[in-house]
C-alpha positions as CSV (number, residue, x, y, z in Angstrom):
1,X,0.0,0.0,0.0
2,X,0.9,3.2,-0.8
3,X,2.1,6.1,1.7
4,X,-0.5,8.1,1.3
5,X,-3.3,5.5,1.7
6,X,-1.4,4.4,4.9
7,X,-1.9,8.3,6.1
8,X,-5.1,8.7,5.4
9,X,-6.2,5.1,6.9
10,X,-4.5,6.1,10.0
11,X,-6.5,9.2,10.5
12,X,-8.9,7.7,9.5
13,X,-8.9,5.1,12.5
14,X,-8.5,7.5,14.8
15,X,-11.2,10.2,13.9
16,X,-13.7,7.1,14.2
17,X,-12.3,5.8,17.3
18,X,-12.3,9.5,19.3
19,X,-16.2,9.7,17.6
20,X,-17.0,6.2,19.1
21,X,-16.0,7.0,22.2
22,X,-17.6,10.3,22.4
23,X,-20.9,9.2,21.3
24,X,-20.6,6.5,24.1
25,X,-19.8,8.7,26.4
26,X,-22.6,11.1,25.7
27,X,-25.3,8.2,26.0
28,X,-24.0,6.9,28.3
29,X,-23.9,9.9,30.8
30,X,-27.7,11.2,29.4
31,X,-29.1,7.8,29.9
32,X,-27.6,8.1,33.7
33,X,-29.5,11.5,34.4
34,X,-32.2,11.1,32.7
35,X,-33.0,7.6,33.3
36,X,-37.0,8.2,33.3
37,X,-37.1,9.2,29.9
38,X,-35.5,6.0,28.8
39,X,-38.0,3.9,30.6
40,X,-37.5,-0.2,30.8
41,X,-34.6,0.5,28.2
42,X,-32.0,2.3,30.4
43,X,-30.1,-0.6,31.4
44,X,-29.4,-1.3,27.6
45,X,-28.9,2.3,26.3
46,X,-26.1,2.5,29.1
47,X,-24.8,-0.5,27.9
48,X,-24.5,-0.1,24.7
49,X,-23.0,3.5,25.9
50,X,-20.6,1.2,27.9
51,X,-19.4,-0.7,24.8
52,X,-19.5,2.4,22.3
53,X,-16.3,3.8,24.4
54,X,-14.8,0.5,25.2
55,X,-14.7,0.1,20.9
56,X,-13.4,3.8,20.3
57,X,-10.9,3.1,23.1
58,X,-9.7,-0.5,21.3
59,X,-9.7,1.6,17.9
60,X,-7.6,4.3,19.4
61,X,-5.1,1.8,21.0
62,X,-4.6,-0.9,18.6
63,X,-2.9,-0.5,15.9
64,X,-3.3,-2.2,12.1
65,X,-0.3,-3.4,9.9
């Protein structure tokens, strides 16, 4: 591959991984305050929050060949 496509995959990976974990963040904290307007499903939006950052976090740190 060439070096330009290695650059771009790179920052690539980590733009999605510092989204992942910031949209897992964010539903995971709302669903904590606000737990009445998720109703029977808080237990799952948090998580799913839960596993949204644990992904970004694993996309941040490993690294591909």
């Amino acid at each position: 591959m060439s070096e330009g496509y290695e650059f771009i995959l790179t920052y690539a990976e980590r733009i999605i991984g510092v989204i992942l974990v910031l949209i897992g963040v964010a539903l995971t904290y709302n669903t904590y305050n606000n737990q009445s307007a998720a109703g029977w499903a808080a237990g799952y939006f948090t998580v799913i929050g839960i596993i949204l950052v644990f992904l970004g976090l694993l996309t941040l740190i490993v690294k591909l060949k």
